[in-house]
N, C-alpha and C positions, 0 to 999 in steps of 0.2 A: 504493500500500500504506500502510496506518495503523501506522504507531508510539507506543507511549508509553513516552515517555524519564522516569524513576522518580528519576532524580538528585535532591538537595535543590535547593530553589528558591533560584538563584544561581549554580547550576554546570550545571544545563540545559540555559539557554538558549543555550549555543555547541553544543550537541548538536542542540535542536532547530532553530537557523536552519539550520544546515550539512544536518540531511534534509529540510527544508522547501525548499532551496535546487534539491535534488538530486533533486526530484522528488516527498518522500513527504509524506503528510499526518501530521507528526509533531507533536506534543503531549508535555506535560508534566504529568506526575502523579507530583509529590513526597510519595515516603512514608517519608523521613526529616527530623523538622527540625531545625536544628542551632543551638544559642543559644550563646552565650557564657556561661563557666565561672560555676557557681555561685559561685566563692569565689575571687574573682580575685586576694584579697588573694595566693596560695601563685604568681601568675604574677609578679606585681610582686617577690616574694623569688625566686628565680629571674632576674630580668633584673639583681636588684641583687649576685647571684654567679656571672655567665656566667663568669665567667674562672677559674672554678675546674674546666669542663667542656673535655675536650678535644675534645669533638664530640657535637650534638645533632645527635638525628634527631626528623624531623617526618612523624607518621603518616601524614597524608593534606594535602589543600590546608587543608580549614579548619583543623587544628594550625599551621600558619605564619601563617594571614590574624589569626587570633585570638592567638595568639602575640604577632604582630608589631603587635598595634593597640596592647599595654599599654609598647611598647616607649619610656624613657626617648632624649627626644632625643639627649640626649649619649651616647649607646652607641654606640659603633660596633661590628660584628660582621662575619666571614663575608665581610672583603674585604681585599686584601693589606695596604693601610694601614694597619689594624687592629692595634692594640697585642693584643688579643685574639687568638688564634690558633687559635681553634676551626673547628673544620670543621665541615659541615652535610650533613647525611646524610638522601636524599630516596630513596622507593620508585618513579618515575614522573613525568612529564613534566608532570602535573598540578601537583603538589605544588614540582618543580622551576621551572616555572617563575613562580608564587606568590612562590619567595624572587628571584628575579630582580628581580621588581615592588618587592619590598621594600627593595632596593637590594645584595644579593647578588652577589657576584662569582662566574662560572663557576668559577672558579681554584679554589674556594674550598667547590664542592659537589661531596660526592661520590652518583653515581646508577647504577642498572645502562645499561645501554648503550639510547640512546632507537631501535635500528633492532632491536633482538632481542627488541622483544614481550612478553615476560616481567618485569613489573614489579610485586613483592612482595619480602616482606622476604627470601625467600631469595637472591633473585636481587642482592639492596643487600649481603645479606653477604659472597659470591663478589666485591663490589669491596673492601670493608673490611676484611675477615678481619685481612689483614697488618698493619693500625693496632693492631689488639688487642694488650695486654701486658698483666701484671701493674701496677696502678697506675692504669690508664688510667679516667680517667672518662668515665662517656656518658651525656647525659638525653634520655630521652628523652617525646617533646611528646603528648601524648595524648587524646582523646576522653573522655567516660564519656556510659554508655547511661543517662540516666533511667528509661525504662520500654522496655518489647517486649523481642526479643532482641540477646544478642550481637552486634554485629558479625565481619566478617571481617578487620576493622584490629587487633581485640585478638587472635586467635588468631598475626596475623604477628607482632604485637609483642613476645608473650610469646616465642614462639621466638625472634627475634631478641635478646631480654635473657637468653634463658636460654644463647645463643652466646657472647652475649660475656661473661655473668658465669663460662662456665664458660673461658673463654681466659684471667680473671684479672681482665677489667675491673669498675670499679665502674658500677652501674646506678642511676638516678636518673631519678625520673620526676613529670611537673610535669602536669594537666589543663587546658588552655585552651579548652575548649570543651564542649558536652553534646548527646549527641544524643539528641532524644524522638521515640515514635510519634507521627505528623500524625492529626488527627481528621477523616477524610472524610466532606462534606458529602453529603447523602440523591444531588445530581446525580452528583460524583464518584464514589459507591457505585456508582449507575446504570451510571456509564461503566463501570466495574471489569468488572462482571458483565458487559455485554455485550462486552467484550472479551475476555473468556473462549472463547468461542468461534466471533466472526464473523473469526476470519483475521486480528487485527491480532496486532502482534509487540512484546512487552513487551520491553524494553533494560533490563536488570540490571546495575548496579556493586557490588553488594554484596550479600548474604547476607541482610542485614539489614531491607531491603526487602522483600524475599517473605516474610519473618517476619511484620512491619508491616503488610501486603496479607494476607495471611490470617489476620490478627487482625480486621483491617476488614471482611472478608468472608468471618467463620468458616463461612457453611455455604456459598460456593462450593464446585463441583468445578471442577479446571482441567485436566483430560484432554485437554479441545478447544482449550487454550492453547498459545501457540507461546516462547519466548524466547528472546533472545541474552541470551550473558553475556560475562564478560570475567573470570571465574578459574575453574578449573574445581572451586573450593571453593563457586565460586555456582551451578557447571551442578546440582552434587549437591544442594543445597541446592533447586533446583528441582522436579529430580525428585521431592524425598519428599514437596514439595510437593504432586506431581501432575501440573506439567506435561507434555503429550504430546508437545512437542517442543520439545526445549533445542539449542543451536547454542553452541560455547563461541568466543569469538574474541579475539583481540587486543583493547586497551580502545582504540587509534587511531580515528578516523572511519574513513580509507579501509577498516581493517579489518573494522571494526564496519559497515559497508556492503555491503562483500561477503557477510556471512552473512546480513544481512540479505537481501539478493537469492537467497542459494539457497535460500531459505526459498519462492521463488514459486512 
């Protein structure tokens, strides 16, 4: 069976080896691409007052990768030794384990539960809620869209600031990074279309790519398309798209595997 895994190019490719692995003819067609922050000066001021935050949250993996490249040696953050004592607050295993690489202490992150599937910002506030007070500051690490649509990271994120500005906390928020629509090439185009309806099964992590994909391929119809997703803010987002068949699953491989196969 043919796959095309849509992730930005960078974050892929452990998606594509692992169904390449597993048997499928899996491929990568990135139609988000994500650069670093226009105006990096506002990340640099922000690293130079983390200790005024009592806990950042990091929207997705590239808010930590991009985040943490402008990051002054001498800081230390996010581990018990840490004169600093903020805490870091992730939606997903993704993004979780980014600050690990970074040099992160578990101790020190807080995430919803990595075996309960559900990993968005509602699920990250049922662990944090109880941090919230009056006083309490939180920044949070953020994306912006250049062009195409919306993502599904700012819908979570806004809810999640608008929880804890209403608990009493103060909310701050810094852009580390930018994501723009990819310009697909006349083959890539090719591929699109014809994957529209020979049976291959499009892998969605976001909203925001089917937006992207049907800007690139405004007069497809995708009725005869199949998708897995991984929120059910992306299955909907499909359907109005058109697709004829959406499967919503856990964002895990093993998960993301399994619907893939009912799909046969």
């Amino acid at each position: 069976m043919r796959v095309i895994v849509t992730r930005p190019e960078g974050e892929a490719q452990k998606w594509v080896s692992t169904l390449q692995s597993a048997g499928y003819q899996a491929l990568s067609l990135p139609l988000i691409k994500v650069l670093p922050a226009a105006q990096p000066q506002a990340v640099h001021e922000a690293w130079q007052q983390i200790a005024q935050w009592d806990a950042a949250m990091f929207v997705s993996r590239n808010a930590v990768d991009h985040f943490f490249a402008l990051k002054p040696v001498e800081t230390l953050v996010f581990t018990a030794q840490a004169a600093i004592k903020s805490r870091a607050y992730v939606t997903g295993p993704g993004s979780y384990s980014a600050l690990l690489r970074v040099g992160a202490e578990a101790s020190c992150i807080d995430s919803p539960d990595h075996t309960a599937g559900l990993f968005d910002s509602e699920a990250l506030w049922h662990v944090v809620r109880g941090q919230m007070r009056p006083g309490f500051r939180l920044l949070i690490v953020r994306g912006t869209t250049v062009d195409g649509a919306a993502g599904d990271e700012g819908v979570g994120r806004d809810w999640f600031a608008k929880q804890a500005t209403a608990a009493g906390a103060q909310v701050d928020f810094v852009v580390a990074y930018q994501r723009q629509q990819p310009q697909l090439d006349p083959q890539q185009q090719a591929q699109a279309q014809i994957a529209a309806s020979d049976g291959t099964v499009w892998l969605f992590s976001s909203s925001e790519a089917i937006a992207n994909l049907q800007a690139q391929c405004p007069a497809q119809l995708w009725q005869g398309a199949r998708a897995v997703v991984t929120h059910p803010r992306i299955g909907k987002a499909a359907r109005e798209a058109g697709f004829g068949v959406v499967r919503e699953s856990r964002p895990a491989l093993p998960a993301l595997m399994a619907s893939i196969e009912s799909l046969q």
